[in-house]
N, C-alpha and C positions, 0 to 999 in steps of 0.2 A: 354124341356124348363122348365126353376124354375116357379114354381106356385106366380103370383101377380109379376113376373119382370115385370122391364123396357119393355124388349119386350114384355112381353105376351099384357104389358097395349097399344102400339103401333099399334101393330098387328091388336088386336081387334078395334081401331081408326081408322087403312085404310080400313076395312073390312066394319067397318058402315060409311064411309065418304059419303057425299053424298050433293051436292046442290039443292034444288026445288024450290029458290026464281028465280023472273020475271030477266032475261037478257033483254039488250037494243038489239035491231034490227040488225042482222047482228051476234052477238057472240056469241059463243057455247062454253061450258064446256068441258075440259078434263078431264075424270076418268077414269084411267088407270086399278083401284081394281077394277071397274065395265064394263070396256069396251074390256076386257085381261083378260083370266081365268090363262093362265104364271105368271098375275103378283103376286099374292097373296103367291106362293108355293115361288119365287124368295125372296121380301121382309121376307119372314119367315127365308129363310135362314140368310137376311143379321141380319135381327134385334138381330136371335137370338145367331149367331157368336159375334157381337160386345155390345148387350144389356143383355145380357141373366143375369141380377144382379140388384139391387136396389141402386147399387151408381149415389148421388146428380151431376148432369152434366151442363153446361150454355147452355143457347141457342144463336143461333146464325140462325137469319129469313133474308131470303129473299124475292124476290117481292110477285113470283107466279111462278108455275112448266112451263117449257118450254116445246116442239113441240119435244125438240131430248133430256132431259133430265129427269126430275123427270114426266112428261106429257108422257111418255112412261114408265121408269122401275117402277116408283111409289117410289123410292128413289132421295131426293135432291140434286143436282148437280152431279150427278152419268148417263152417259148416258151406251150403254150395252157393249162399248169396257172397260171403265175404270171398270167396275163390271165385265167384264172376268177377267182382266189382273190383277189388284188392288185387288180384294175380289174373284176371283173366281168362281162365279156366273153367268151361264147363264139364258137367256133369250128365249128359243127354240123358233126360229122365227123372231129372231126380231134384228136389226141390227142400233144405234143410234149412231151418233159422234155430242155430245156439245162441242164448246168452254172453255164455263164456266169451263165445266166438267178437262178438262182438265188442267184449272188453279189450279182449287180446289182441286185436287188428286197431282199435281207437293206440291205443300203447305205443304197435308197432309205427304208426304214424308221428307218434311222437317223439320216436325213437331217431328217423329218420327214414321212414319207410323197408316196405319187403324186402329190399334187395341190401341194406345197411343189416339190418337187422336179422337177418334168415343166414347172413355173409356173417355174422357173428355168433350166433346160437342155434339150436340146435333140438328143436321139441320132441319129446316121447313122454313115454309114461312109468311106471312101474310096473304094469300089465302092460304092453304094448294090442294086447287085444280085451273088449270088453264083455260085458257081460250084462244080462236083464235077468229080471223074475217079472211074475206076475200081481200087478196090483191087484189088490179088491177087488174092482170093476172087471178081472181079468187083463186090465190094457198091461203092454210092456213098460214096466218102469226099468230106470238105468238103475244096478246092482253094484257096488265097490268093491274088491278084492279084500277089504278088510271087514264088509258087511257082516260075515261069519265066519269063526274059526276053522272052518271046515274049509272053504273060498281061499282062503290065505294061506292054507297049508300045501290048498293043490296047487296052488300059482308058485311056490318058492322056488324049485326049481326051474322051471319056466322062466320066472323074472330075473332070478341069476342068469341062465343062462342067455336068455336075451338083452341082458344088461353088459356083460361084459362082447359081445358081437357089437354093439352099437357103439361102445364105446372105441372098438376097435378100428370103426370108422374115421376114426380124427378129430377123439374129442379131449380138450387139456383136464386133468384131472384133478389141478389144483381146488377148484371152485365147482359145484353144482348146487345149483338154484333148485329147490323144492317148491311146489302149486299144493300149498295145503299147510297153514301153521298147526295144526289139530293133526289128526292120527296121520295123516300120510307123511306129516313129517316125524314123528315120531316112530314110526314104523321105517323108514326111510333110515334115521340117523343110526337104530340099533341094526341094520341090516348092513349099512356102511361098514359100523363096526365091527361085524361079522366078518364080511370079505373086501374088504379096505378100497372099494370103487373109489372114493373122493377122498382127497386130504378134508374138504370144507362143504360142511352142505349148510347152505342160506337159504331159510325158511321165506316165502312171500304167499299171501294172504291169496287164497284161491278166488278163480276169476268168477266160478258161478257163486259163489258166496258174498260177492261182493256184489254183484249184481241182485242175488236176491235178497239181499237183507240192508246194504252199506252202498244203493245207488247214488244217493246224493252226497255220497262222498267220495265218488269215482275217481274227480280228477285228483284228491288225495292220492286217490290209491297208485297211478298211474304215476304220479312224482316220485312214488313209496318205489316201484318196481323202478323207474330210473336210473333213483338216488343211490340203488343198491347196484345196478348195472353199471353204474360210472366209478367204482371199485377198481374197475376191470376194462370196463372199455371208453371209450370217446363217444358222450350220447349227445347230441342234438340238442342244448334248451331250448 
């Protein structure tokens, strides 16, 4: 790995990620770098397959890591079938199918595959680490940072502070892309406004939304994130 990349400076970010402020009653945090000794050797592969350089890339944030995607491999929207099959990357042990995941990787293929794609953008979240409660049944369901006023107060710091770190990675700050037209973008744009991370945030339609509600309109959607990507970069048609 090149000394002071992209990756080296990621790597070393999921390695000290870590939350110790007060959660409301009932939710728990996922840290997959600290809860998974798997995860850390896997992430090193991915980062420094597709990072391993100092070229300037956009970002593009979602909510918070989910239950069967970044909340297990420690890669965003990436769960451990599309990190075999996609990137090549195992997980010894460990076995996840997301939705999202699945949106996200059909995209990147259309984009022009992992290595065009990952070589131009840049995925995190607004929480970079996620969170459950307990369903009904008691099972774990995935929890949003904006699910409760309570959630969203204890993360701002947090998400400031780990937003402006990631950014400091090498990411151009004219453009970032939002996963969520509803509250994470709205929550997102007054947060910008606050401490001016982006000139421009572009709202795109979230991947597990589209998946559960708007599947037969996928390949829509995937033209939709393109159309918006060709803005800014040279996409594949």
């Amino acid at each position: 790995m090149k000394n002071n990349s992209i990756a080296e400076k990621i790597i070393s970010f999921c390695r000290e990620l870590d939350f110790m402020g007060p959660l409301p009653p009932g939710i728990k945090i996922m840290n997959p770098f600290r809860n998974n000794p798997e995860v850390i050797p896997a992430i090193t592969q991915f980062y420094t397959r597709y990072y391993n350089d100092n070229n300037l890339r956009h970002m593009i944030l979602g909510i918070n890591p989910g239950r069967f995607g970044a909340g297990v491999t420690g890669i965003p929207f990436t769960d451990t079938v599309r990190l075999k099959e996609k990137c090549g990357i195992e997980i010894p042990g460990l076995k996840s199918y997301e939705t999202s995941s699945v949106f996200v990787y059909e995209m990147i293929e259309r984009y022009g595959g992992p290595e065009k794609f990952y070589g131009d953008f840049y995925i995190t979240s607004v929480s970079p680490l996620g969170f459950t409660a307990a369903g009904k049944n008691g099972k774990e369901l995935n929890y949003n940072y904006y699910d409760s006023k309570e959630l969203t107060e204890s993360i701002l710091d947090f998400a400031v502070e780990s937003l402006w770190k990631q950014i400091e990675f090498g990411i151009k700050t004219d453009i970032c892309y939002c996963l969520g037209t509803g509250k994470n973008f709205k929550f997102l744009s007054d947060f910008n406004s606050k401490h001016h991370f982006f000139e421009q945030i572009v709202p795109l339609e979230h991947p597990r939304f589209i998946m559960q509600y708007k599947s037969r309109s996928k390949q829509f959607y995937i033209e939709n994130y393109l159309e918006k990507f060709r803005m800014i970069h040279q996409v594949k048609s």
